[in-house]
N, C-alpha and C positions, 0 to 999 in steps of 0.2 A: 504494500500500500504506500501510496506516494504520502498522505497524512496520516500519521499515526494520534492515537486518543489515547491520553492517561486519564481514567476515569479514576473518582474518588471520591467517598463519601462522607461528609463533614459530620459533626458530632448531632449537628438539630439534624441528619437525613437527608440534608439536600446533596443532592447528586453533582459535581462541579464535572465536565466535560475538558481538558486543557490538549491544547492541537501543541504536538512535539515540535521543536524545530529543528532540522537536521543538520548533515554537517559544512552543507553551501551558505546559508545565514552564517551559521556559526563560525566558519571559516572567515566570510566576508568581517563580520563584526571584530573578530579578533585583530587582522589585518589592518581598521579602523584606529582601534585601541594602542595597534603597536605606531603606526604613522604619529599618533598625538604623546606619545612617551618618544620617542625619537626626538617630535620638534621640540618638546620641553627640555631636553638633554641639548638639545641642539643649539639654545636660548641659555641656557644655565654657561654650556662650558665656556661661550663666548665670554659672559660675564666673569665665574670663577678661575678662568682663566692668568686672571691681572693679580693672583693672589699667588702665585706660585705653588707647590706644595701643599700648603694646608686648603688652598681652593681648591685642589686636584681633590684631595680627602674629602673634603666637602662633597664635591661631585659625584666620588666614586658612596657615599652614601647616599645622596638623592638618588640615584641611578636604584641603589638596593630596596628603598622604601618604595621609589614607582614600579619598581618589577613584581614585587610580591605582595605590596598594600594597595597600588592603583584600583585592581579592580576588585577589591575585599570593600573597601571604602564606598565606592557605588554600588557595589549589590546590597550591602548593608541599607547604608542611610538614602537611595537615591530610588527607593521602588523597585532594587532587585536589575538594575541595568548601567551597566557601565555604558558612555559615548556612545560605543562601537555598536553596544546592543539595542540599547536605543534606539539610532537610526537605520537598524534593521528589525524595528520593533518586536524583538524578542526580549526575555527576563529568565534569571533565575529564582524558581521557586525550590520549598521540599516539596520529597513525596507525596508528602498528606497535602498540598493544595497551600500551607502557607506559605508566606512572607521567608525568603533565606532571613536565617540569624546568623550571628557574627561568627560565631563557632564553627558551623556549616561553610560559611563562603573561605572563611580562613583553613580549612581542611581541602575542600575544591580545589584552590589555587595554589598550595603549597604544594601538592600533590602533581600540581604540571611538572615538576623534575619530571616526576615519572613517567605523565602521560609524552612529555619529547622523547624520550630513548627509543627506538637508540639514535635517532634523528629528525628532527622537523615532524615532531610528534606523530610519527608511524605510528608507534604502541596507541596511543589517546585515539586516532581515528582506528583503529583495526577495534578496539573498546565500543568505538561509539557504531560502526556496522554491523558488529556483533550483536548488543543489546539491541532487545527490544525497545526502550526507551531512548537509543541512541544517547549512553550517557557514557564518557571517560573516566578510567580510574577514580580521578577525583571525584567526580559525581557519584560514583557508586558507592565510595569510601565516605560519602559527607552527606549522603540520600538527598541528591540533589536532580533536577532536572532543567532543560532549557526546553520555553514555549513560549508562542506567540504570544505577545501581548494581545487581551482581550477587551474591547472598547465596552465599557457597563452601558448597559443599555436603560435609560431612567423611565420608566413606567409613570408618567405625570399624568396620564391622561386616563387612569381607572376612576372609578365612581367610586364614591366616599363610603367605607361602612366600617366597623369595627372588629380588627384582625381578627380571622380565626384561625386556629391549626388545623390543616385538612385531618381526619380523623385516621387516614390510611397512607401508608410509604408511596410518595408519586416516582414516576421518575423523570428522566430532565425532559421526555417528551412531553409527560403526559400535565407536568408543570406547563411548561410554553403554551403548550395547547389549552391551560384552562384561564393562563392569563391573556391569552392572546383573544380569547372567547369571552372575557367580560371586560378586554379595552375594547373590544366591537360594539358592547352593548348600546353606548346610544345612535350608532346607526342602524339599529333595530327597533320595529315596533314592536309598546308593550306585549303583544300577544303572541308579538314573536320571540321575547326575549323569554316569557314563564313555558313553551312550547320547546325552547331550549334547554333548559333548564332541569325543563322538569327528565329529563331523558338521561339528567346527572344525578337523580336521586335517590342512584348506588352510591354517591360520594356525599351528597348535602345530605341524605336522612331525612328531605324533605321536600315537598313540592309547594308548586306555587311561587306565593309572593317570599315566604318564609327560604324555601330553600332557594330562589336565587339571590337573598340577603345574604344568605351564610357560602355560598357557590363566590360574590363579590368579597368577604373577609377573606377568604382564602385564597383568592386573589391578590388583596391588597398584601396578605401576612407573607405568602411569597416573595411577591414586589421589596418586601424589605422594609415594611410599612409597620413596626411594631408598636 
């Protein structure tokens, strides 16, 4: 399959869907990352240069902290995406669907020693065609993944009612499908929206006016609307 799905299920049940991204983004992005650690080396030694010796030491520590902290720093605190990733809108998450934390990115990236050996990170791509998840040493060492960035989609436009918990495990279709079905509702007429409704009341426990009030909380509680 050309898109691969890490599917995963959060603690309240909701199903999260995340599209993998393989090793052409990933490669791109990296490339990215390494041109803007080049030019910043490139800007430094000019300057640290006029220092003699102790510039050069200087240098040859900046050079140490952007190799191995550059992109620990932006997965951390920048949404999980350094420059590179960014503009190929990819991120790193964990497994479970969260946020990388410090520990995790700082295992990932230490871990490129390994994934370059025995050269121009052979081993790290031989890793990432392997797995299923297309994830290198590091990532697999730090339960880390790379995926598209997902644009949230804001549900403004549901009818107003007071959350409720759908009473049964949906899954991420049968979600879409029920919020997608009461952001339609006011281009339906009333008799067509309780006609709808009522053909859901294996899920509302209720028909009518009553079950498509509580068919809309579960709508809105999905939405994110608590």
């Amino acid at each position: 399959m050309l898109d691969s799905l890490l599917v995963v299920e959060t603690p309240e049940g909701v199903t999260l869907s995340l599209r993998l991204a393989g090793v052409v983004p990933r490669g791109v992005a990296f490339g990215i990352d390494l041109l803007i650690r080049l030019a910043i080396c490139y800007g430094l030694i000019q300057f640290l240069a006029v220092l003699g010796q102790s510039g050069m030491g200087l240098f040859m520590l900046v050079v140490f902290l952007l190799e191995w902290f550059y992109p620990v720093l932006f997965e951390v605190y920048a949404d999980g995406s350094t420059p590179g990733k960014r503009s190929m809108g990819i991120m790193v998450v964990e497994t479970s669907g969260l946020p990388v934390g410090f520990q995790a990115s700082l295992v990932r990236n230490l871990l490129r020693a390994a994934d370059f050996l025995p050269f121009a990170y052979g081993l790290g791509l031989f890793s990432m065609l392997k797995t299923s998840h297309y994830q290198r040493l590091g990532d697999l060492a730090a339960g880390t993944v790379v995926v598209w960035r997902q644009t949230a989609r804001p549900y403004t436009d549901l009818p107003e009612a007071p959350p409720v918990e759908p009473p049964l495990r949906l899954t991420l279709d049968e979600q879409l499908s029920l919020v997608t079905f009461v952001e339609r509702l006011p281009q339906l007429s009333p008799q067509r929206q309780l006609e709808l409704a009522d053909l859901l009341q294996p899920l509302s426990g209720a028909r009518g006016q009553r079950g498509l009030l509580r068919l809309i909380g579960m709508a809105n509680y999905l939405a994110g609307k608590r």
